[in-house]
Backbone as ProteinMPNN parsed JSONL, in Angstrom:
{"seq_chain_A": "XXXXXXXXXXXXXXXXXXXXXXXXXXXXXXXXXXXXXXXXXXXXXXXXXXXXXXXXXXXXXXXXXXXXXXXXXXXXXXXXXXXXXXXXXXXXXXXXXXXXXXXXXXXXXXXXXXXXXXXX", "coords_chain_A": {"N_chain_A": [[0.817, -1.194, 0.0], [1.632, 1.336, 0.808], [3.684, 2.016, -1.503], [1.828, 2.874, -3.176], [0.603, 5.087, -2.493], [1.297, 8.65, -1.666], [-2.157, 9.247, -2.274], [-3.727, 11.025, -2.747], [-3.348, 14.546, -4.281], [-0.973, 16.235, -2.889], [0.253, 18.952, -3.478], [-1.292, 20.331, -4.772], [-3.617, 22.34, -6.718], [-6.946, 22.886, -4.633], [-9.13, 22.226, -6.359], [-7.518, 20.189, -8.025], [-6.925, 17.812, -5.635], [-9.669, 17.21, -5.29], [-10.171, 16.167, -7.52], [-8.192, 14.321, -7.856], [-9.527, 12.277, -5.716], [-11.805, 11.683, -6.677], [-11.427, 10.742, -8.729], [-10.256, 8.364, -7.321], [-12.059, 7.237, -6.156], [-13.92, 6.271, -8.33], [-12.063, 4.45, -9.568], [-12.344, 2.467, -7.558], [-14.873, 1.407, -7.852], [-17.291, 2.813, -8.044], [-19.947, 4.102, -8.801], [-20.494, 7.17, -10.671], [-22.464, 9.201, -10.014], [-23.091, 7.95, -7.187], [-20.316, 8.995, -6.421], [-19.976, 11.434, -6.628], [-21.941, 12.4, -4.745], [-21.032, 11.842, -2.565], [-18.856, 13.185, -2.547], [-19.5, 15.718, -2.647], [-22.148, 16.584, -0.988], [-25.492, 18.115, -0.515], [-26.218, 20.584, 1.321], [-27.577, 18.632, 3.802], [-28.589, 18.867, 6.635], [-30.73, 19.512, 8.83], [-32.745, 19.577, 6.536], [-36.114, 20.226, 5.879], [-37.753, 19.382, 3.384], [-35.975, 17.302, 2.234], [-36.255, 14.384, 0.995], [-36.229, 11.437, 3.573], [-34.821, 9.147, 2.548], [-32.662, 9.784, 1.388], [-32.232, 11.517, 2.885], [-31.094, 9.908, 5.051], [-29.172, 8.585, 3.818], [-27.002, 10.126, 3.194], [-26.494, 10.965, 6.086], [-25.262, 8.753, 7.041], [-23.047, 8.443, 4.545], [-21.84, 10.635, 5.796], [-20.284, 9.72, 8.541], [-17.959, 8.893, 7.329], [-16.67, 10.818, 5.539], [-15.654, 14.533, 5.142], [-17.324, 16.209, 4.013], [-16.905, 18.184, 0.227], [-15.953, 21.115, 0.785], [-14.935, 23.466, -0.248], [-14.353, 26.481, -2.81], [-16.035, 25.794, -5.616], [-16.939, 24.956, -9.215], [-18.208, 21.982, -10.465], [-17.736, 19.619, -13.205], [-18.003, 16.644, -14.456], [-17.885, 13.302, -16.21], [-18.098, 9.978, -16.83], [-18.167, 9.6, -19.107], [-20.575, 7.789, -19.8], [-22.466, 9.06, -18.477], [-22.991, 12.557, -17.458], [-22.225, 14.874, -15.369], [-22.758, 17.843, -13.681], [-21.999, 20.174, -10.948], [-21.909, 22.321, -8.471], [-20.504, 24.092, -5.676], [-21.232, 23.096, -2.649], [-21.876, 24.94, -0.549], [-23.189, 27.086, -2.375], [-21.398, 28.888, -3.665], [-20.101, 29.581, -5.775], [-20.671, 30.562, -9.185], [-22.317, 29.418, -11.603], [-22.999, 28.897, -15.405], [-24.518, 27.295, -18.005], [-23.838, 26.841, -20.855], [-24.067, 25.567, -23.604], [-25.074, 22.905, -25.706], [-23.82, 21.012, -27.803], [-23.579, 19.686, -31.407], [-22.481, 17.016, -31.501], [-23.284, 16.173, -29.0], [-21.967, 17.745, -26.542], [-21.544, 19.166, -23.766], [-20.764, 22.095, -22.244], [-20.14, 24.194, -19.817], [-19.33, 27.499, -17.663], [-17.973, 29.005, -14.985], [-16.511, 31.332, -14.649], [-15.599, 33.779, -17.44], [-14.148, 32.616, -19.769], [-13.411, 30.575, -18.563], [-14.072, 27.399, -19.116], [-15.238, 24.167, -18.747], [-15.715, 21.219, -19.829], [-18.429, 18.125, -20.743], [-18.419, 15.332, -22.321], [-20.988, 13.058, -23.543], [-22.312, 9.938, -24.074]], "CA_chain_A": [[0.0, 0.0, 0.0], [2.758, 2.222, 0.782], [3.98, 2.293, -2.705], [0.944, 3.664, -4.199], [0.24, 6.535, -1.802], [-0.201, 9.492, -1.333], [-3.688, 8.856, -3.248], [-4.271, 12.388, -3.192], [-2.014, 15.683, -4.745], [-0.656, 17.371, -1.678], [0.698, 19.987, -3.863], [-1.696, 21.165, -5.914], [-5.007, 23.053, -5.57], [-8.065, 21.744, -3.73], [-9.947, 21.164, -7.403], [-6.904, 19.008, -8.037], [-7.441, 17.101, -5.093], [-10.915, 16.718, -5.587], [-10.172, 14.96, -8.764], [-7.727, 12.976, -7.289], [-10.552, 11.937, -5.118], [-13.513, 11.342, -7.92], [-10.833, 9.27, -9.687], [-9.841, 6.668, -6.207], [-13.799, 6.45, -6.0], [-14.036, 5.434, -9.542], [-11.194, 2.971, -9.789], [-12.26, 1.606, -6.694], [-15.744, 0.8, -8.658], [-18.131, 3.407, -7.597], [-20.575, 4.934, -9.912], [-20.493, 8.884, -10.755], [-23.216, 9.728, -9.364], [-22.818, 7.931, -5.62], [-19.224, 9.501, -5.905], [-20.076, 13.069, -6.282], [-23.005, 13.184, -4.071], [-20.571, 11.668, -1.504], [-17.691, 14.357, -2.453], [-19.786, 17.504, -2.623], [-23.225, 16.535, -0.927], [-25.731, 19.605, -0.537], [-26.553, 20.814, 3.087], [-28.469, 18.181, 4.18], [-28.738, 18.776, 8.042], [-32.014, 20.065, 9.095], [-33.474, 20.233, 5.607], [-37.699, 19.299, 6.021], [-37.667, 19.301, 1.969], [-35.359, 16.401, 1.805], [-36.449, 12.929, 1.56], [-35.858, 10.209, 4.489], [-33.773, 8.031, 2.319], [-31.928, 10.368, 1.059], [-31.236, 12.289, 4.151], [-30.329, 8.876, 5.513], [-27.868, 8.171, 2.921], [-26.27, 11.638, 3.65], [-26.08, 10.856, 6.876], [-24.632, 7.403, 6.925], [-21.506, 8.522, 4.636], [-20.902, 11.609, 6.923], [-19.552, 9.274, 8.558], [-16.834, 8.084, 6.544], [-15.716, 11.216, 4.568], [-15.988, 15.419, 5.307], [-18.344, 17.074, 2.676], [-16.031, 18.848, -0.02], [-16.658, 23.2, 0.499], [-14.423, 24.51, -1.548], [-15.134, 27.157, -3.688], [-15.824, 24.694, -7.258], [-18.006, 24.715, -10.403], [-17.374, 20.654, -10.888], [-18.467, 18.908, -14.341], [-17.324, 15.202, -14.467], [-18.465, 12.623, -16.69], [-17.797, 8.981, -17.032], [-18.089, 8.71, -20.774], [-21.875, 7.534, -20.342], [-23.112, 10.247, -18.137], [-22.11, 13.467, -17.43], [-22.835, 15.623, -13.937], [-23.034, 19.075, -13.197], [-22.508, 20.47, -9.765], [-22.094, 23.604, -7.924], [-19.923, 24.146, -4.377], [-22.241, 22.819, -1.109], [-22.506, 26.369, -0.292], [-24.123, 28.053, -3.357], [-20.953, 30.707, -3.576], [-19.545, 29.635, -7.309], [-21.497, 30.848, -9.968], [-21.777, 28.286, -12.607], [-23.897, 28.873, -16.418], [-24.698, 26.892, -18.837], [-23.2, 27.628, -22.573], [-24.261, 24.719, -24.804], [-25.256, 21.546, -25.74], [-23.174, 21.266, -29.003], [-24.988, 18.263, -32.058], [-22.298, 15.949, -30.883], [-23.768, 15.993, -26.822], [-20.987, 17.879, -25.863], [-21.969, 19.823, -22.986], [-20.124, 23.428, -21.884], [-20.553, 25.122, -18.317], [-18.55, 28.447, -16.969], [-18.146, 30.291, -14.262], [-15.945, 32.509, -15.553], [-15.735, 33.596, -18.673], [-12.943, 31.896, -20.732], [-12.862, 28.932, -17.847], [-15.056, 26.226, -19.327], [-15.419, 22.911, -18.69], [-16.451, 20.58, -20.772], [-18.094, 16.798, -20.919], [-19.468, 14.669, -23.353], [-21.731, 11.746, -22.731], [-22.87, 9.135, -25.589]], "C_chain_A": [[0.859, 1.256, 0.0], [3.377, 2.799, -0.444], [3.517, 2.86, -3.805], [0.153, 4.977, -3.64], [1.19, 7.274, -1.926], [-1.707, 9.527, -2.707], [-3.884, 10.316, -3.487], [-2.774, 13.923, -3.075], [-2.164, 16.222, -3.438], [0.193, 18.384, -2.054], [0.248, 21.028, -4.846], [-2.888, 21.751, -5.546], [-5.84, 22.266, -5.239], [-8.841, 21.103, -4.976], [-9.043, 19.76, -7.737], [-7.358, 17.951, -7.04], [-8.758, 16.682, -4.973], [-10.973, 15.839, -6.659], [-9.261, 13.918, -8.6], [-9.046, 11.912, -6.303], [-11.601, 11.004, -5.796], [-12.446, 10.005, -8.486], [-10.454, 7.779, -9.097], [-11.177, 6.15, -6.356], [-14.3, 5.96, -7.346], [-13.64, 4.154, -9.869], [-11.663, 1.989, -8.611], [-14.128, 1.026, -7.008], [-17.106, 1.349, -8.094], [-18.668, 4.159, -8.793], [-20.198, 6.455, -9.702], [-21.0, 9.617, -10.159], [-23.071, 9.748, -7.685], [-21.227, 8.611, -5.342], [-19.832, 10.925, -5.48], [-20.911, 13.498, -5.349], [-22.695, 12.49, -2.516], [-19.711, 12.714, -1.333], [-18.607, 15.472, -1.748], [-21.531, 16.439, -1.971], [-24.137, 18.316, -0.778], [-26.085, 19.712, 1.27], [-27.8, 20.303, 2.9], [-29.451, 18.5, 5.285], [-30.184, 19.468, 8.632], [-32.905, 20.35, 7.657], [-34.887, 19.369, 5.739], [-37.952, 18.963, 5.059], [-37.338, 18.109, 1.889], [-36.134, 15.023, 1.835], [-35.991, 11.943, 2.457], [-34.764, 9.654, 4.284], [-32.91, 8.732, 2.427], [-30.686, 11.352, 2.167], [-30.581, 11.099, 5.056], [-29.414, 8.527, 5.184], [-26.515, 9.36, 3.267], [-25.477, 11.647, 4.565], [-25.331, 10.012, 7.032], [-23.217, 8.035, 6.417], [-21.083, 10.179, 4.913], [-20.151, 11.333, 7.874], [-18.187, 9.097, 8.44], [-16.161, 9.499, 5.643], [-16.394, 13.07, 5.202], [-16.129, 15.686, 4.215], [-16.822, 18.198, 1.897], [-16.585, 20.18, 0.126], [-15.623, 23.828, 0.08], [-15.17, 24.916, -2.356], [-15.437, 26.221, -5.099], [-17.177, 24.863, -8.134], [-17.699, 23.07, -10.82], [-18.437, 20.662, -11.833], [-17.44, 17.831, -14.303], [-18.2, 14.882, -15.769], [-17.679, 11.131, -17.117], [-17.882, 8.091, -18.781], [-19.955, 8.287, -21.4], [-22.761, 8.886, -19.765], [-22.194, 11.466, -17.809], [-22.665, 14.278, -16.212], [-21.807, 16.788, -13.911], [-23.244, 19.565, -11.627], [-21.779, 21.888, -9.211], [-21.133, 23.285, -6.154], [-21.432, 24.049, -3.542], [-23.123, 24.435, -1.212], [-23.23, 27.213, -1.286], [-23.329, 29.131, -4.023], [-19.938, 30.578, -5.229], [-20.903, 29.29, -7.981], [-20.992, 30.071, -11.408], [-22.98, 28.977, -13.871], [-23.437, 27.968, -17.372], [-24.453, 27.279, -20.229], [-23.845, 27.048, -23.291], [-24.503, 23.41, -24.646], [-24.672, 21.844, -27.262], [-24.188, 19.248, -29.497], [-23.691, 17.323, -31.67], [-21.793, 15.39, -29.252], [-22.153, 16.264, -26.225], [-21.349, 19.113, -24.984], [-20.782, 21.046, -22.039], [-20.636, 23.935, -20.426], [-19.354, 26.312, -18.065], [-18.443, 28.766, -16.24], [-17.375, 31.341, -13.939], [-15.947, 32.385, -16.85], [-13.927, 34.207, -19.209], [-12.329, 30.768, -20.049], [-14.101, 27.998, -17.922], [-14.821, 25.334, -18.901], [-16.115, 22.275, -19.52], [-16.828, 19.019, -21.008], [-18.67, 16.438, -22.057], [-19.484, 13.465, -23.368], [-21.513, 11.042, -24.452], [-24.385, 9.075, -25.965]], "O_chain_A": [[0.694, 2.126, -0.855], [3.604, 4.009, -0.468], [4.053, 3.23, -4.85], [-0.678, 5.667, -4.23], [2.202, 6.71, -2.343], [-1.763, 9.912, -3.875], [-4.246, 10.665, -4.611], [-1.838, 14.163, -2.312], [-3.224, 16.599, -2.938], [0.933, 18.843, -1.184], [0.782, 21.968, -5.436], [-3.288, 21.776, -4.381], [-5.722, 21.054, -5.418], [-9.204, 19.927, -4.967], [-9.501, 18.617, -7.75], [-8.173, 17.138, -7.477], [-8.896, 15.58, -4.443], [-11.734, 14.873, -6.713], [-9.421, 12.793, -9.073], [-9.152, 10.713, -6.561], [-12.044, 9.903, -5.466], [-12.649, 8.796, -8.595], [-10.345, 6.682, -9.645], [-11.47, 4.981, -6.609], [-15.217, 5.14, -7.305], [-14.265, 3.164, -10.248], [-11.384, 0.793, -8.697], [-14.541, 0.171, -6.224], [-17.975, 0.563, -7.714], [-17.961, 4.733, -9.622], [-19.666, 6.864, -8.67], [-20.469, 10.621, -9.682], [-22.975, 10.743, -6.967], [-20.881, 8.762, -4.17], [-20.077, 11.37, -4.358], [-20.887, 14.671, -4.976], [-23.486, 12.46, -1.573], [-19.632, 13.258, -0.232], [-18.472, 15.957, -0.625], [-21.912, 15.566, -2.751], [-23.569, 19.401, -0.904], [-26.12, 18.826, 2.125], [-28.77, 20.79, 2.32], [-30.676, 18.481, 5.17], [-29.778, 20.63, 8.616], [-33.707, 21.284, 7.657], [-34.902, 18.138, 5.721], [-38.605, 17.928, 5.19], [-38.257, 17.414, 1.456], [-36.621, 14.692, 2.916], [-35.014, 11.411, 1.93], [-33.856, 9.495, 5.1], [-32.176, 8.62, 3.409], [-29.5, 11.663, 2.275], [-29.591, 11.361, 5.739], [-28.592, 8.086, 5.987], [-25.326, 9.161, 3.518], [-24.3, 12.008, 4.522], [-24.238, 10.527, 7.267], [-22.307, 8.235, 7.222], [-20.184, 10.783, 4.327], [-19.361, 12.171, 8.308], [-17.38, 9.151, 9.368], [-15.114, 9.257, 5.044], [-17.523, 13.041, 5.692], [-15.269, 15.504, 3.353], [-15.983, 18.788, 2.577], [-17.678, 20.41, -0.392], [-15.661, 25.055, 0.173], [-16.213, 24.408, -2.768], [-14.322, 26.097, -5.607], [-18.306, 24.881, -7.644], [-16.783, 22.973, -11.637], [-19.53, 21.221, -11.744], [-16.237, 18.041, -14.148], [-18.96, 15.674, -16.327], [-16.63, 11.238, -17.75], [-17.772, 6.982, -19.303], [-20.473, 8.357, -22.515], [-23.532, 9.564, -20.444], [-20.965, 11.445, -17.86], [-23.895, 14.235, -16.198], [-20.583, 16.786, -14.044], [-24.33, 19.441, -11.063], [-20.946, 22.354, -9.989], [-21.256, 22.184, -5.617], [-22.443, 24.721, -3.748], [-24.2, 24.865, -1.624], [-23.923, 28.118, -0.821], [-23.829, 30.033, -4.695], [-19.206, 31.483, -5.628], [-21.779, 28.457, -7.749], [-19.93, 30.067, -12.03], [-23.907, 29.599, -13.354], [-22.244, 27.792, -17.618], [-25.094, 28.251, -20.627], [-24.524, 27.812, -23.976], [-24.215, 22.787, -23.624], [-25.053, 22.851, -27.859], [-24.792, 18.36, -28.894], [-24.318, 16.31, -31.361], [-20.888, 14.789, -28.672], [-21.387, 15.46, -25.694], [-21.448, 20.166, -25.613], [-20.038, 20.569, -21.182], [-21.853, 23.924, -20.242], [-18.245, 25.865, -18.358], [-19.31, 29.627, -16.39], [-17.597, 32.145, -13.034], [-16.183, 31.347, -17.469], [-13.144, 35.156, -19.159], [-11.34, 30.121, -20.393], [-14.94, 27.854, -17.033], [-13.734, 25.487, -18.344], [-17.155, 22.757, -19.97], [-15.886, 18.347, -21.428], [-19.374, 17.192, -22.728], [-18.506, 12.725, -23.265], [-20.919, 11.404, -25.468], [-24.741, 8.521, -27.005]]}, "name": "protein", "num_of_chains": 1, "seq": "XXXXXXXXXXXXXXXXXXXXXXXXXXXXXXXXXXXXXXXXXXXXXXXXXXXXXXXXXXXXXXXXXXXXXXXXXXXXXXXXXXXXXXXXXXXXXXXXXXXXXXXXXXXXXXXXXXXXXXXX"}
């Protein structure tokens, strides 16, 4: 084990490490979806809105990992799907650019720092 750590960049910025992150929970055979909404969940904690399960699930891996809050506009995608998400807190401003004809999907939140995935 020793030989393949540190798992995560301890020299680079926090989005880096966040994608070091998305990528252990991938290889280690976790869908896209249960990754990111373990990385970045949204403020669950008192919400009456939320559903049961859901706030159960929340709770459960609070547990096991601290919610990412960094400032971040994240876009991932695994090739089949593609996800869109926003910092916990609400405080990066993310828009929508495009859906281009071969499903290649654009987001900003600045302008001239895109991101970009595309699904199948």
């Amino acid at each position: 084990m020793h030989a393949t750590a540190p798992f995560i960049n301890e020299t680079g910025a926090d989005s880096s490490s966040l994608d070091n992150m998305l990528e252990l929970l991938l290889a280690g055979g976790m869908d896209l979806i249960h990754a990111m909404l373990l990385l970045v969940p949204p403020v669950w904690q008192n919400n009456s809105d939320m559903d049961n399960e859901l706030c159960a699930f929340f709770n459960f891996n609070s547990m096991h990992m601290e919610p990412w809050d960094s400032l971040a506009g994240i876009v991932m995608s695994d090739g089949r799907y593609a996800a869109c998400n926003l910092d916990r807190n609400g405080l990066c401003l993310a828009r929508y650019v495009m859906i281009t004809k071969d499903k290649l999907i654009t987001c900003a939140y600045e302008v001239g720092k895109a991101a970009s995935a595309q699904v199948k």
